[in-house]
C-alpha positions in Angstrom: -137.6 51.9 56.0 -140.2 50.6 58.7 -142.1 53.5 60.0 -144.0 52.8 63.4 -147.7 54.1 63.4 -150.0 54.1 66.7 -153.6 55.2 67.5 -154.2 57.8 70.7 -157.3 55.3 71.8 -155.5 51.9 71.0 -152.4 50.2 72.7 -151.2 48.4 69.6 -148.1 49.8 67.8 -148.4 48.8 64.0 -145.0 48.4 62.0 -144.9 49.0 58.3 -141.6 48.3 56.1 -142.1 51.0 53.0 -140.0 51.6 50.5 -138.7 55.2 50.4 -138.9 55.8 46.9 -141.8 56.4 44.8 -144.9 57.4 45.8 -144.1 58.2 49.6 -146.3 60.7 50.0 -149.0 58.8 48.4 -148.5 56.1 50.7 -148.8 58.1 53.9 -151.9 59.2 53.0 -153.0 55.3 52.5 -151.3 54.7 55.7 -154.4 54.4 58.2 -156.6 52.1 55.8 -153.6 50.1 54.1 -152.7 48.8 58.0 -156.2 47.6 58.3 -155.7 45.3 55.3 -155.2 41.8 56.9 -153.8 40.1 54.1 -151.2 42.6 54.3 -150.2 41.3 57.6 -146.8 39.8 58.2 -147.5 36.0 59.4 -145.6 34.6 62.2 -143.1 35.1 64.1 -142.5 39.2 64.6 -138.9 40.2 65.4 -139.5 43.6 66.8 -140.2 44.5 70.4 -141.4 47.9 69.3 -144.8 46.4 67.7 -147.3 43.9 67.9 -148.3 43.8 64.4 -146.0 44.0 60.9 -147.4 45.3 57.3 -145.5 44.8 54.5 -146.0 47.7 52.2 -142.5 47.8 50.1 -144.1 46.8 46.7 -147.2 49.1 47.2 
């Protein structure tokens, strides 16, 4: 599932592809400091018009 998070103060719209199983609720509450991780990052190119930045956070 990729949930789409954004900040009141910043323009960027950060995408994260989660698994909906497991620890979901866990993972939500990990949410604002896991999409600060940059090694998370997706690298290249980003096929989504909705964001400007993709996490990968399935196999967290």
């Amino acid at each position: 599932m990729r949930l789409y998070v954004d900040h009141e103060e910043d323009t960027d719209v950060v995408a994260a592809d989660v698994r909906p199983s497991g620890a979901l609720t866990a993972l939500l509450a990990a949410l604002p400091s896991l999409i600060e991780e940059r090694e998370r990052m997706v690298r290249g190119d980003i096929d989504d018009p909705h964001c400007s930045r993709l996490i990968n956070l399935v196999d967290w």
